[in-house]
Every structure is written in C-alpha cells, then in structure tokens.
N, C-alpha and C positions, 0 to 999 in steps of 0.2 A: 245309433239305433234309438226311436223312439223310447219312452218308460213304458208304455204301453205294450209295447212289442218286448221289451224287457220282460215284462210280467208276463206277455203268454207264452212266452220261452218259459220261464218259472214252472207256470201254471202245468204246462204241459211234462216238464221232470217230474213234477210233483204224481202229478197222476201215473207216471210208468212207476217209481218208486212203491205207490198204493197197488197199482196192478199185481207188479212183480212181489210183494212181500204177503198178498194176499192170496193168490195160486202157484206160486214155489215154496213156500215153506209150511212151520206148523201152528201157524198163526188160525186165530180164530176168521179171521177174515173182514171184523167190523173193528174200529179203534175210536177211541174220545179222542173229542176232538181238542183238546188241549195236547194233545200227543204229534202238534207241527213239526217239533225239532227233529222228531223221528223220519219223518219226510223229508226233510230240507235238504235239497242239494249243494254242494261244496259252497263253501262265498254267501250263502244266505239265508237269511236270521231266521227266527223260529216264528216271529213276527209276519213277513212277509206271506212265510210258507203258510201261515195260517187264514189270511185271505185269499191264499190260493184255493185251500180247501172250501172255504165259502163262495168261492165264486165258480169253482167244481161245480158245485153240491146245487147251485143257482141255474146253470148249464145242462143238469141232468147226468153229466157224466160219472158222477157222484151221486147218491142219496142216502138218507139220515137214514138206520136201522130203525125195524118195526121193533115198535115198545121198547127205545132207547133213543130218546130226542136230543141226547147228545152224546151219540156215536154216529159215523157216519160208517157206509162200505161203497165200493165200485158199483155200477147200476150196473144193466146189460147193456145199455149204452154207452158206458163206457171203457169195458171189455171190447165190444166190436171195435171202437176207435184206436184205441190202441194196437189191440192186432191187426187192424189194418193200416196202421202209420210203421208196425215192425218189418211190412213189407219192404220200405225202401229205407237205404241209409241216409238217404239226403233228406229226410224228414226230422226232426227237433228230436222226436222219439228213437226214431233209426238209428240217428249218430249219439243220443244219449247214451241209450241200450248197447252201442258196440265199446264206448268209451268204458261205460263201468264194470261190461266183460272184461276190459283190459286193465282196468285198476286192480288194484287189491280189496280184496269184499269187502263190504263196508260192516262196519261194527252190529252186530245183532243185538235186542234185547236177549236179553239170560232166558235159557230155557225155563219156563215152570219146573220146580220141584218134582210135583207129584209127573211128570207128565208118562214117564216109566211104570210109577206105582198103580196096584191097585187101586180105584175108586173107591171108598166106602161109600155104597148106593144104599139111599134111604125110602127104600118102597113105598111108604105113605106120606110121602114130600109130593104137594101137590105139584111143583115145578117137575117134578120125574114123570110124575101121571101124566098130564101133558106130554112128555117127548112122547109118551108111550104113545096115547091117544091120538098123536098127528103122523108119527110115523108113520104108523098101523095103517091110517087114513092113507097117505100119501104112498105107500106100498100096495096096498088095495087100486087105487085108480092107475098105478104105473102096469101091475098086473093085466089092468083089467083094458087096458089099450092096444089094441088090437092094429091099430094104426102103427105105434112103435114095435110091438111085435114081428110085423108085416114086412116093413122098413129096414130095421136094425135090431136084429133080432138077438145076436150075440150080443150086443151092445145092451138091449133091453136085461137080456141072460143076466149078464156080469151084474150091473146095478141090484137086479132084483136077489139076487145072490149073497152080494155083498152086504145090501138094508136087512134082509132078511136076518145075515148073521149078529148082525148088530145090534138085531133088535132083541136074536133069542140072547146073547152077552148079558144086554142092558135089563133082562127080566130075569137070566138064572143065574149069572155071575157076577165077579168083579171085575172088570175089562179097567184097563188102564185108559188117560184121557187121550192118546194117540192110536187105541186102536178103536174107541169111538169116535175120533174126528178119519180115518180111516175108511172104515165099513158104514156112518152113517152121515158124519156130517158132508163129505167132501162128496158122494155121491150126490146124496140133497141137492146140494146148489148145483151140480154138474146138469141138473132134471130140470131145480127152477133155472138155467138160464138157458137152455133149450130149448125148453116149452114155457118162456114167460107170460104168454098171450094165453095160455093154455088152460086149465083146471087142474092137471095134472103138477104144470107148473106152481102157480098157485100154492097147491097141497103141500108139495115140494118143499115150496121156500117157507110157509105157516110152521116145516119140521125142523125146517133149518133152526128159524128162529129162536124156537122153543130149544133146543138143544144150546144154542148160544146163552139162551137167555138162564140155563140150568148147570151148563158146564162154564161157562166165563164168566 
C-alpha cells in the first residue's frame, strides 16, 4: 500500500476517534492541538497523528475553534462524513468503528475534578456576561423560528426547554460543569450544526463558544 494511502487510512481513524470522543462523551468537544497522542490510533506516533489533524483541519473536515487558534473541533462537514462512511463496514471508518466496538475501551483522560461539583459562578466575570448575553440571543431566534417550530416542534420543545433551564441555573444557582454542558452546551451545537447556514445557527455556535471559552 502506498505511504499516501497509508496516511489517509491514518487520517481517516484519526477523525472517527475526534468524532466519537467529541459527541459520546463529556468532553468539551474543541482539543489543542498538541493533544495528537490522544487521537493516535494503535501502531502510530503522536507525530504522525498530528499532521493528520493539520491536514483535517486543511480539508475542512476539521476546523480551528472561534477565539482559540489553537485548538481545533470537528466542522459540520465533517460530522456528515463520518456518519455517512458509519454506514458501511467496508469503509476505513466502518471497519474501524466495528474493531474498536470489539476492543476494550481505549484509556480516557481523567474526568475533571469539579465536573460533579458546584460551580462557584462569578456574576460580574465578563466571560459569564457573555454566555449570558449569547444564550439569551440564541434562545430568542430558536424561539422565534417558526419554521423549526412548524417542522419539529417537539424537537424545537426539548431544546428550548432544556437552554431555558440552563440558563435560569447559570443566573440563580450553582449548577455543576456537567449539567451545564447538558442543558446548554450540548444543545447549542446540536442547533449550530443543524442550522449552520442559518442565523439561528450562527447564534447558536457564537453560545457555544462563549460557554467553552468560560467553562474550559
């Protein structure tokens, strides 16, 4: 097999790896990009694995996190790729994803400390004002979409339900950092990759951000 074809075998675990630890777990969902080894499939250096992620990130299947020029997360394109290479096992990704079903789970980072505990939220932390201020925005236009309403209306329910609770948490209480990445964060990007093209989406991911950029 070519070296060439070698690496986009790589390239391509690499990316289920990022997929899979970015929407199954309780990860924040954006990682520095010094953190290859964490990627790197069986047999291959932390080295390699880390021009996988640049040549991702060069592809679009990847891109760099807003206001963190080095960390990277999954784009929306390349969520679609992957869920659509999960369809068949005869794909690099297909027979990956069945292999590492069949292993034994691979080693996790250690949970966060506090991820159980209360927050001590600091109200006049301009990082908090922000999550505030874009939620609020981004729960406003998902409201106010008539369209998703119309559509998916339970589906519209649950989200706005869920932001809603999170946001009164994140204003009258102490919510711990997993039931904020719960009721706000994992909604958020559930909205911006939906509606990426969207305003709503947009709003969406500007909440994400801000939450990342306050709680990670």
């Amino acid at each position: 097999m070519p070296d060439m074809a070698l690496f986009q075998e790589v390239k391509e675990k690499v990316l289920f790896l990022i997929w899979n630890e970015a929407y199954d777990s309780n990860s924040a969902g954006h990682y520095h990009i010094t953190s290859a080894q964490r990627f790197s499939p069986q047999d291959t250096s932390s080295l390699i694995a880390r021009k996988a992620i640049q040549a991702l990130i060069e592809e679009g299947l990847l891109e760099r996190s807003e206001g963190w020029p080095e960390h990277f997360e999954i784009s929306a394109r390349g969520i679609e790729y992957v869920e659509a290479q999960l369809e068949s096992s005869w794909t690099v990704i297909g027979q990956y994803a069945e292999e590492e079903a069949q292993a034994p789970l691979r080693a996790s980072a250690p949970e966060q400390a506090d991820t159980w505990q209360p927050l001590k939220i600091d109200r006049q932390q301009p990082e908090y004002q922000e999550v505030v201020n874009s939620v609020e925005a981004a729960l406003e236009a998902i409201r106010g979409d008539n369209g998703y309403a119309t559509s998916q209306a339970d589906e519209r329910e649950q989200i706005v339900t869920a932001i809603q609770t999170g946001l009164d948490r994140i204003k009258h209480a102490f919510p711990t950092r997993a039931e904020i990445k719960a009721l706000l964060l994992d909604p958020l990007k559930f909205v911006a990759r939906k509606f990426a093209e969207m305003t709503i989406g947009e709003l969406a991911k500007v909440a994400a951000t801000a939450i990342i950029k306050w709680l990670f």
